[in-house]
C-alpha positions as CSV (number, residue, x, y, z in Angstrom):
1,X,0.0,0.0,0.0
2,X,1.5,3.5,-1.0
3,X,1.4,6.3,1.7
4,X,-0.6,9.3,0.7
5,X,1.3,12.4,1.7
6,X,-0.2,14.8,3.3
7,X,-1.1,18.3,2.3
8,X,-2.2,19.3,5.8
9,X,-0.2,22.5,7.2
10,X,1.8,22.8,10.4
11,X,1.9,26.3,11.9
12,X,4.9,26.9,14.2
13,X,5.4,30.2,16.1
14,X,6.6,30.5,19.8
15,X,3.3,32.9,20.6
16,X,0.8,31.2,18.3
17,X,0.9,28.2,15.4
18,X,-1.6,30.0,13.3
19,X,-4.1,33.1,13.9
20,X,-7.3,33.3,12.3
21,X,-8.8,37.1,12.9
22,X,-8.1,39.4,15.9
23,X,-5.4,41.1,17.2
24,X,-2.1,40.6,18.7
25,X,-0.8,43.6,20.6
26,X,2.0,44.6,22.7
27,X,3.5,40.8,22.8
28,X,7.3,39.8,22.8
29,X,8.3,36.2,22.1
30,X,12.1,35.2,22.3
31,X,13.2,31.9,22.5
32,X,14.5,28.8,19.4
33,X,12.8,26.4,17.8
34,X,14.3,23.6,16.4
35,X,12.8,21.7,13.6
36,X,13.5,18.2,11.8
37,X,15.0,19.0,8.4
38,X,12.7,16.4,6.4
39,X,9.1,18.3,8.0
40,X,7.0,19.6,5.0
41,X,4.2,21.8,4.6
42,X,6.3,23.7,7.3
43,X,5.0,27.6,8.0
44,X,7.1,28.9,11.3
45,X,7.5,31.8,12.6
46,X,8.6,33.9,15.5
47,X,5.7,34.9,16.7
48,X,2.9,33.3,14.5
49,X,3.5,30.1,12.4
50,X,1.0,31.9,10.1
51,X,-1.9,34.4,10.1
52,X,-4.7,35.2,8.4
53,X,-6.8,38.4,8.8
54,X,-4.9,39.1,11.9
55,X,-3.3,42.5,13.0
56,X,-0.5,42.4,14.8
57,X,0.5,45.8,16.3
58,X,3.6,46.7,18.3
59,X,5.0,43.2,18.4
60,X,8.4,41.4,18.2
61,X,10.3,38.4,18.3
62,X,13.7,37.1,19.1
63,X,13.9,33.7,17.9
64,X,16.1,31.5,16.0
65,X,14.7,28.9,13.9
66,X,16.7,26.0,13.0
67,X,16.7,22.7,11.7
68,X,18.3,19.6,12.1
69,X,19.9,19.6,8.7
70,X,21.1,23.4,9.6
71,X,23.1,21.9,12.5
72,X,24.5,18.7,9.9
73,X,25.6,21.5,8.1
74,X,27.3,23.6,10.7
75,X,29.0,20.2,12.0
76,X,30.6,20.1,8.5
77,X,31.3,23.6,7.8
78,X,33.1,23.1,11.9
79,X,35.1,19.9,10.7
80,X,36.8,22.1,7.8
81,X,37.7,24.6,10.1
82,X,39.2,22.1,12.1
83,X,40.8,19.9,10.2
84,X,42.0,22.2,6.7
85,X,45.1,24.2,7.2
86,X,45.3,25.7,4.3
87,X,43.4,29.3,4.9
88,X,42.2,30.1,1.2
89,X,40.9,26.6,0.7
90,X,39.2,26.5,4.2
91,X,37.2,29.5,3.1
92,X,36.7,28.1,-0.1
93,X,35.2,24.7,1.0
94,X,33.3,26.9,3.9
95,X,31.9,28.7,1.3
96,X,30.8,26.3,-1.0
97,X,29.0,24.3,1.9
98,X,27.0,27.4,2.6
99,X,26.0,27.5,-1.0
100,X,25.4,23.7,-0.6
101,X,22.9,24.6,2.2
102,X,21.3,27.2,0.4
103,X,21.1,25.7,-2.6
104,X,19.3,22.0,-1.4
105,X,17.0,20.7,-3.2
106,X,17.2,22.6,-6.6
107,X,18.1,21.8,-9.6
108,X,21.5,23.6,-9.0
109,X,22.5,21.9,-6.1
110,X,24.2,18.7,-7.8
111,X,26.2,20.8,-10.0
112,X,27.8,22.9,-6.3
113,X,27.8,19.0,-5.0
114,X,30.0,17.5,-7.8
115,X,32.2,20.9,-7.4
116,X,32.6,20.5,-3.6
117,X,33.5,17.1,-3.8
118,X,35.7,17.8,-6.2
119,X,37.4,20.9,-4.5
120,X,37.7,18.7,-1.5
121,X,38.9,15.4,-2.6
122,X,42.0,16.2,-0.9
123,X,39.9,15.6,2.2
124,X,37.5,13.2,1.7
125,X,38.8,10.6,4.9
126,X,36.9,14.1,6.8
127,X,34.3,14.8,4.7
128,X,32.8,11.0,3.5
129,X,30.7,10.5,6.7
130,X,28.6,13.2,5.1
131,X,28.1,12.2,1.4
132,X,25.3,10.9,2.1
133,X,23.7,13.4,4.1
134,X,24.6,15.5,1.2
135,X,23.1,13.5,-1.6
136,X,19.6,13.7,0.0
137,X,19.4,16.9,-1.6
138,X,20.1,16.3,-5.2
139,X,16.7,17.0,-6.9
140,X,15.6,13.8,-8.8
């Protein structure tokens, strides 16, 4: 039997998931959330996941969202700046995994894939315990 994703939204926000009408005044939210990397159908936000028809007056929010695959990538982008010695190619493998993480799950990520590996083939005994972390992006 095939599994039937679903289409249903999940609203994230440290004051309110979602807000349907009224107001939200004079409210402050600080805080972190911290969300699995494969969630879909994801709205988030600091202080409302989403909103519709709501007014939100003199409001705020301090919060970091982050997601699991954020932190996989930080752990890499950590590893380089441990383990390369060499300062221009540190920043350039640095760089290229931020374009990595920006890039997932487009059709331009494989091409910035096949260029970091290639760039950092030099270093692969550091860097293969996250192939395949990294291939989970490549658009199919």
């Amino acid at each position: 039997m095939k599994k039937q994703k679903s289409s249903k939204k999940i609203n994230i926000g440290l004051l309110a998931g979602s807000s349907k009408g009224g107001k939200i005044e004079n409210c402050y939210a600080s805080g972190k959330i911290k969300i699995n990397g494969k969630e879909k159908n994801l709205n988030v936000g600091g202080l409302v996941g989403s909103s519709e028809n709501t007014e939100i007056k003199d409001s705020s929010s301090k919060v970091t969202i982050e997601t699991t695959d954020d932190i996989k990538f930080d752990e890499i982008k950590n590893i380089i700046k441990d383990q390369v010695k060499n300062e221009k190619t540190m920043e350039s493998l640095l760089r290229q995994i931020e374009e990595l993480k920006d890039t997932r799950n487009t059709k331009s990520y494989t091409l910035k894939l096949k260029k970091f590996i290639s760039a950092a083939s030099e270093y692969m005994s550091i860097i293969s315990p996250f192939v395949p972390f990294l291939m989970k992006f490549i658009e199919t």
